[in-house]
Backbone bond lengths (Angstrom), bond angles and torsions (degrees), N, CA, C in turn:
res aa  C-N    CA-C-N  psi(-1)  N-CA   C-N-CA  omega(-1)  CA-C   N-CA-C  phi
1 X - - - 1.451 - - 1.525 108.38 -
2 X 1.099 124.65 141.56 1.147 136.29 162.61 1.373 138.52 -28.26
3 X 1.081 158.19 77.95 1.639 133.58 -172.07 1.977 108.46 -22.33
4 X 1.046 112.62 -62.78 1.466 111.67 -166.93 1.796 109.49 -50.18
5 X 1.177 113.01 -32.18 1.266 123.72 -169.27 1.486 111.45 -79.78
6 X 1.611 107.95 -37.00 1.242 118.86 -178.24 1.177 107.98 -64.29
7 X 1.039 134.61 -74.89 1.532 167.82 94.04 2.048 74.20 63.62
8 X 1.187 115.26 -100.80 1.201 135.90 -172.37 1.688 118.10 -29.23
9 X 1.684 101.00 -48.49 1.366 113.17 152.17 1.739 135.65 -50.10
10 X 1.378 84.38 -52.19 1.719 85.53 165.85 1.369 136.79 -73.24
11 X 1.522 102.73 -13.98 1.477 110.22 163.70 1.455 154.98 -87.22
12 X 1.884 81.48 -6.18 1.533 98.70 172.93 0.871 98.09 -88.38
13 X 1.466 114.38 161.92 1.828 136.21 -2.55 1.784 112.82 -41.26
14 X 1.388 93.99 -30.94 1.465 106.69 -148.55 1.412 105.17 -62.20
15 X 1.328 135.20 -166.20 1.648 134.03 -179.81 1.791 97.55 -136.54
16 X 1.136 82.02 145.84 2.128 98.50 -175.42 1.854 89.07 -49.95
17 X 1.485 136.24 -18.75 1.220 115.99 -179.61 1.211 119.80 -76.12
18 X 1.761 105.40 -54.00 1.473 108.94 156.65 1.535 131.66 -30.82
19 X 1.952 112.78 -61.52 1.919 104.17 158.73 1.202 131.60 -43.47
20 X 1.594 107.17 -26.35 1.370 91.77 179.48 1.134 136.52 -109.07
21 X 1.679 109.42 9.14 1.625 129.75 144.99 1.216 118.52 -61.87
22 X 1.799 117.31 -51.11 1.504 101.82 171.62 1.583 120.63 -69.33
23 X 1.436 137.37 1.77 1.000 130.18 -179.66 1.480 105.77 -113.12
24 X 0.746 147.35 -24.16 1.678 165.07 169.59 1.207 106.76 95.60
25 X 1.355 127.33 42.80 1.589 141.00 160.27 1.604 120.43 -86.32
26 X 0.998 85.18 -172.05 2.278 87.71 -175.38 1.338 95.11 -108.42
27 X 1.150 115.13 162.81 1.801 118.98 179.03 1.635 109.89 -72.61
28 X 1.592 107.52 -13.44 1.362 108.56 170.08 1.282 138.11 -78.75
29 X 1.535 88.65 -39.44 1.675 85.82 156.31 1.243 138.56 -97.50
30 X 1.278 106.22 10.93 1.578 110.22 158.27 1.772 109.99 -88.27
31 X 1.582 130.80 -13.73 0.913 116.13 175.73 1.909 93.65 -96.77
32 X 1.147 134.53 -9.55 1.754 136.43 161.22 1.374 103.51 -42.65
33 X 1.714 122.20 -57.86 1.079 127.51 -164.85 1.497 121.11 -92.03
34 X 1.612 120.82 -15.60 0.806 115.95 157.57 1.957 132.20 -59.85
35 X 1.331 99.71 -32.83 1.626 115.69 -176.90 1.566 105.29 -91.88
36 X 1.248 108.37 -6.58 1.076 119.24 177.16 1.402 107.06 62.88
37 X 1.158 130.24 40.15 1.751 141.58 150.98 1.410 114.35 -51.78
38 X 1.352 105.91 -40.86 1.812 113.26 -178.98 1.554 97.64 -131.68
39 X 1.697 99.89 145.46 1.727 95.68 -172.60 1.648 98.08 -75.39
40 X 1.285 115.10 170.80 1.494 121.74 161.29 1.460 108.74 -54.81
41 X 1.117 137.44 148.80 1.617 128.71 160.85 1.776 102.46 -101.56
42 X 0.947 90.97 155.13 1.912 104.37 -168.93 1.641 90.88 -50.96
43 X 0.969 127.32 -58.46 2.131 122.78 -155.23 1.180 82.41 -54.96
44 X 1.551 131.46 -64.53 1.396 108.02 -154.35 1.716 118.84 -78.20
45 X 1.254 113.35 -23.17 1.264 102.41 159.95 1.662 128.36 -65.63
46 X 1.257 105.67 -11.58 1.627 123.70 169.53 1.612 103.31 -76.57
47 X 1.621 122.69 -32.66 1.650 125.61 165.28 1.379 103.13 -70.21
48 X 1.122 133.21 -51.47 1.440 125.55 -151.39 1.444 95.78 -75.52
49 X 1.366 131.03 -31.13 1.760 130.93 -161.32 1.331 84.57 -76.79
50 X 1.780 130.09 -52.58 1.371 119.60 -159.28 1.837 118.07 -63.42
51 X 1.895 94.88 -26.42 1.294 93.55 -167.00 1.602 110.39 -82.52
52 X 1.249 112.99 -10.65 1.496 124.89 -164.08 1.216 122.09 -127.93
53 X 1.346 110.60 -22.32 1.819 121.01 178.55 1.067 115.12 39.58
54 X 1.600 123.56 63.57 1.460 123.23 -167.64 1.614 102.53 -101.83
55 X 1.382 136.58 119.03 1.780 116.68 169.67 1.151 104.20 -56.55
56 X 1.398 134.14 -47.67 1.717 121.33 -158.24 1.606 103.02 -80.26
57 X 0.887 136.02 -19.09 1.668 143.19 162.93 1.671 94.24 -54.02
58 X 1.163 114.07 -63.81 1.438 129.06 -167.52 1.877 107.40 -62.54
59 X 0.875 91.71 -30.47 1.724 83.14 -176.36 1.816 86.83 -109.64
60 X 0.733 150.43 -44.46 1.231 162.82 158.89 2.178 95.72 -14.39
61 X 1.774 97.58 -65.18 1.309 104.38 174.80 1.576 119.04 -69.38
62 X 1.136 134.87 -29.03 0.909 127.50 162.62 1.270 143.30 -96.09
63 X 1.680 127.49 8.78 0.978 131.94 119.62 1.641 138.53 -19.03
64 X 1.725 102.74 -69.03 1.118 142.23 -157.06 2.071 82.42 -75.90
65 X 1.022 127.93 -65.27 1.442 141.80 -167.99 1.600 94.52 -67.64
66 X 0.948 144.32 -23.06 1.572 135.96 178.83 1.405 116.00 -119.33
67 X 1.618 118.23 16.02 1.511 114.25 162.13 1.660 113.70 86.38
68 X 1.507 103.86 11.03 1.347 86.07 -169.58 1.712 114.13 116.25
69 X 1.186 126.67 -16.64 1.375 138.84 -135.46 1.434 103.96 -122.73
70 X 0.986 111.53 23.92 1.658 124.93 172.59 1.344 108.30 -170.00
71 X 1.799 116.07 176.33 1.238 120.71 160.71 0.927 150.72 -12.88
72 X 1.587 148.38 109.98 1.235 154.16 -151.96 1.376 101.36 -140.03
73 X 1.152 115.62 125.79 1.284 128.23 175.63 1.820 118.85 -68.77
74 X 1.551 92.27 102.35 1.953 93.88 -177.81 1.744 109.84 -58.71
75 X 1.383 88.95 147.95 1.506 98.31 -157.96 2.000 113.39 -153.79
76 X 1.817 99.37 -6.04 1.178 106.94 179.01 1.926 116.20 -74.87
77 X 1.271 83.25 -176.68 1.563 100.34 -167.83 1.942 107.83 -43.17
78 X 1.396 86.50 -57.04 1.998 99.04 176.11 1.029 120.94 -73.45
79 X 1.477 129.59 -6.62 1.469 133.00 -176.60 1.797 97.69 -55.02
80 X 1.162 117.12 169.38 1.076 119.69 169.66 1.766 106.65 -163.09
81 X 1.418 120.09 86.22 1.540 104.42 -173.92 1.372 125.58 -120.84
82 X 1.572 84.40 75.81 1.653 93.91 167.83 1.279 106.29 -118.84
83 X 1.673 116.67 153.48 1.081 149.77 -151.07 1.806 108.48 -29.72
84 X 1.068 90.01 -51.90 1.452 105.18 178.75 1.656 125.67 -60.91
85 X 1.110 109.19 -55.49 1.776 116.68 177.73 1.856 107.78 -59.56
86 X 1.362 89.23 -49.36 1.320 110.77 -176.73 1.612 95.24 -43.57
87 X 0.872 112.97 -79.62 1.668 113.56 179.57 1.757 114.69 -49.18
88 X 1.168 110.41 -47.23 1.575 101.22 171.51 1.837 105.77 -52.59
89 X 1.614 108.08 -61.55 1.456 85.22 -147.81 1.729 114.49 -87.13
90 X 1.250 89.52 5.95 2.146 106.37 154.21 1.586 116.42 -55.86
91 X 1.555 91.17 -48.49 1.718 96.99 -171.16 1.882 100.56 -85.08
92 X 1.448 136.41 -11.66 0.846 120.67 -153.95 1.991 84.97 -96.27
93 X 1.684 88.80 -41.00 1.869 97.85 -179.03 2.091 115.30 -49.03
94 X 1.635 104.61 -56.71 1.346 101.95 179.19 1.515 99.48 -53.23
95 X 1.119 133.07 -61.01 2.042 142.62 -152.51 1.653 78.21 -46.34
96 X 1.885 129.82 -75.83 1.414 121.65 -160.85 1.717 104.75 -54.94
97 X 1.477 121.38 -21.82 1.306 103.15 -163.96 1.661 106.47 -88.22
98 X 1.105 114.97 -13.94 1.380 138.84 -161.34 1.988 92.61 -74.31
99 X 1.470 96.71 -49.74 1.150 118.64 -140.69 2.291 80.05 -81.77
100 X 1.303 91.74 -42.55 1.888 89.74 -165.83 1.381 103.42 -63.15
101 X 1.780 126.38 -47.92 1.349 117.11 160.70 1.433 121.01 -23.30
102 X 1.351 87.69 -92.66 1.679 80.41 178.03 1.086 132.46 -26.78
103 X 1.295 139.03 -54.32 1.904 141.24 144.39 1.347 113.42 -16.81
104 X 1.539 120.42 -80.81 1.286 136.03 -168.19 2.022 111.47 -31.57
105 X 0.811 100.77 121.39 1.783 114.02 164.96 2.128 103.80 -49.51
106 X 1.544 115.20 33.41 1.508 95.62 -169.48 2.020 104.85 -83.53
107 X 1.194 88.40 3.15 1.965 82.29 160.72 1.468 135.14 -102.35
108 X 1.895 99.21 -1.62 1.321 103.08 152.09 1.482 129.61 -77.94
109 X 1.454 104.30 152.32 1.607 90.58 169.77 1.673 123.28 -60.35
110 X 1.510 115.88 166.45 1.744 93.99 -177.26 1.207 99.29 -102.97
111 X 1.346 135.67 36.43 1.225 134.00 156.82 1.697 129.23 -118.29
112 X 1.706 89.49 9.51 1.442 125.48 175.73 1.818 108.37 -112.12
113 X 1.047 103.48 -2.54 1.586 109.77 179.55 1.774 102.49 -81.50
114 X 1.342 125.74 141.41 1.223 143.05 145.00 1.852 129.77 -60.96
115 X 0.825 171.44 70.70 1.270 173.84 -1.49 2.124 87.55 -143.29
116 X 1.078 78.77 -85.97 1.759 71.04 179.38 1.613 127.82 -39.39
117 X 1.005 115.83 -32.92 1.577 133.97 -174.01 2.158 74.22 -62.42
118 X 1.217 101.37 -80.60 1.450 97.92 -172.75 1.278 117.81 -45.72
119 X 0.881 140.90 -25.25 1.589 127.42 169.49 1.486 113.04 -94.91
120 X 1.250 126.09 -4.46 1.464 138.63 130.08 1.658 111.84 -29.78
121 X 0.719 120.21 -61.95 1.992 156.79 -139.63 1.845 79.57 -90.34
122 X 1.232 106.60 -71.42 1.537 120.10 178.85 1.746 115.52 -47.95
123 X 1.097 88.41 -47.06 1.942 91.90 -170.20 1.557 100.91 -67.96
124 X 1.338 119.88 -37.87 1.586 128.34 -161.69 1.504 78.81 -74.18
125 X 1.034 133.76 -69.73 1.643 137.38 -166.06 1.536 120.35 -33.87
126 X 1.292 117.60 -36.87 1.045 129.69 173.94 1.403 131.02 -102.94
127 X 1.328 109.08 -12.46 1.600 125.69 136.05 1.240 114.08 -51.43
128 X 1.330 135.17 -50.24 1.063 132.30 -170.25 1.534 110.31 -70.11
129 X 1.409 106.67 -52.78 2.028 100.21 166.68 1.125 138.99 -27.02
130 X 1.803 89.33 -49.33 1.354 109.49 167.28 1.331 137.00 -60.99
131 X 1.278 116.23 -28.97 1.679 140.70 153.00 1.449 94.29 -50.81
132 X 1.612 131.08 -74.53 1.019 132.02 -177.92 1.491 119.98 -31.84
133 X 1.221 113.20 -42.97 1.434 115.82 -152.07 1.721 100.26 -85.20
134 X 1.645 103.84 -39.54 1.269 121.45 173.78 1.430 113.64 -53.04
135 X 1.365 120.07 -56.84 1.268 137.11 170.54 1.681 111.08 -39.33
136 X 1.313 117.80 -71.01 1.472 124.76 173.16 1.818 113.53 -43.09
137 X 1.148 112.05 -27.08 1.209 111.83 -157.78 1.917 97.15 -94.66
138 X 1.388 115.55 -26.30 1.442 136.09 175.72 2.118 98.33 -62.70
139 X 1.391 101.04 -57.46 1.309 112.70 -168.03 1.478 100.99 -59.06
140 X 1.921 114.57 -52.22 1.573 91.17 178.49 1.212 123.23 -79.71
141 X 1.308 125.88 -11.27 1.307 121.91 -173.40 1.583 107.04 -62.19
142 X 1.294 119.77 -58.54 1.379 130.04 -169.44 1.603 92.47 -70.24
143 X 1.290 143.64 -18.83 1.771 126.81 -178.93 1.176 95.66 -67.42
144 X 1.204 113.64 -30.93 1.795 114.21 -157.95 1.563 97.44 -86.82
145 X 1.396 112.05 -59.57 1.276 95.19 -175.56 1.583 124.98 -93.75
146 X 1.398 132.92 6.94 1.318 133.31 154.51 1.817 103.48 -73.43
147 X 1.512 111.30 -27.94 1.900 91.14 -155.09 1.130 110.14 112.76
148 X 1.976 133.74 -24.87 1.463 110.78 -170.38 1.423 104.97 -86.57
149 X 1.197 74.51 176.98 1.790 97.83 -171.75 1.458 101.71 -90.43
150 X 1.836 112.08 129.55 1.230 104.71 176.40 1.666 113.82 -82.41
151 X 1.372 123.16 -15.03 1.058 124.33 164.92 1.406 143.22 -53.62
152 X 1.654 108.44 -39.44 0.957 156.41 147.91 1.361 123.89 -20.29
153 X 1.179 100.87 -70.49 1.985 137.99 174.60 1.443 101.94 -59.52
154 X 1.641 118.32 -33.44 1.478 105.56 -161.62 1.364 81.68 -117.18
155 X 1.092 158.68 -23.36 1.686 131.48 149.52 1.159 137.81 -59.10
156 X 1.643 121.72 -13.29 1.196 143.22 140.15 1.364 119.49 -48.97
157 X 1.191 126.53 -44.01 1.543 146.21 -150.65 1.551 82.54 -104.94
158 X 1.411 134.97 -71.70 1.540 133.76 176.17 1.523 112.60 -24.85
159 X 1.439 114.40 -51.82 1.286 143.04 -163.15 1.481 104.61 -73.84
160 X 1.017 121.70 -66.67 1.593 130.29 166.11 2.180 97.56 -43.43
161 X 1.235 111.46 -61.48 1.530 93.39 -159.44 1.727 109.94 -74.14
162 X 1.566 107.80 -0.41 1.786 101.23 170.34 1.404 99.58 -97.16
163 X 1.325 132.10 -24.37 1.586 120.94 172.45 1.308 133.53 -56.18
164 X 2.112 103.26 -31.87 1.165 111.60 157.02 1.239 138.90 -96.37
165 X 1.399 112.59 17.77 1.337 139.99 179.63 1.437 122.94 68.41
166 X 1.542 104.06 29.39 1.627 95.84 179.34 1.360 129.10 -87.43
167 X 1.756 93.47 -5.95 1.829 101.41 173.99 1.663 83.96 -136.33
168 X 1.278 103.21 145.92 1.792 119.95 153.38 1.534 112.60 -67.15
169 X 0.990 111.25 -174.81 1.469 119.26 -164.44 1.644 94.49 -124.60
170 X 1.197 112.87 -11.26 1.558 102.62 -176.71 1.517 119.35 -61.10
């Protein structure tokens, strides 16, 4: 889906005048960004996540902001994301990604790899996305339908990785 569309979705009932009182924008450029005439700029998509805490907005925005280069919300004909599948084919995605690590040459050096060894290296890699992608799609499903907050989850989760020092705070 679109940012502009999303965007548009999450705001009804309300009217682009109303968004753009709670955000301190003009009704124009909330209807700019809805048609997508002007891109979103990151702060205000950093307002819209706080005011709405949507995951598919959220992966939706960062998709759209990295070219392609992350998460995309499945949305085709076979998708199926209710509570249930969602969890099967998460657990079925980590088990293959679990499973390609282990295979993969990642304790050779990669300048000690043979051509295949590297596309070994490659296949596990993109197994692993796929875990990823599966994974993300587990996390929003259940925000939406338990009640948590996807915002929430990842300031918790932020919070946990500076306590154990794997990111600084700078």
């Amino acid at each position: 889906m679109n940012i502009g569309k999303h965007l548009k979705d999450l705001r009804k009932p309300n009217s682009q005048q109303q968004l753009a009182l709670e955000l301190n924008l003009s009704r124009e450029a909330v209807s700019a960004y809805e048609t997508e005439r002007t891109k979103l700029p990151v702060d205000i998509a950093q307002r819209v996540m706080e005011k709405y805490d949507d995951p598919w907005f959220a992966i939706n925005i960062a998709n759209k902001y990295t070219g392609g280069a992350w998460v995309q919300k499945l949305d085709g004909e076979f998708v199926e994301l209710d509570r249930g599948n969602v969890v099967l084919k998460t657990v079925e995605e980590l088990e293959e990604a679990i499973d390609s690590i282990e295979k993969a040459p990642f304790v050779k050096h990669p300048k000690a790899l043979a051509a295949y060894e590297m596309q070994d290296v490659q296949k596990s890699l993109l197994q692993v996305i796929d875990s990823i992608v599966a994974a993300s799609h587990l996390v929003a499903v259940s925000c939406q339908e338990y009640g948590f907050s996807w915002n929430e989850l990842w300031e918790d989760h932020n919070r946990k990785l500076i306590s154990n020092g794997y990111v600084s705070t700078q």
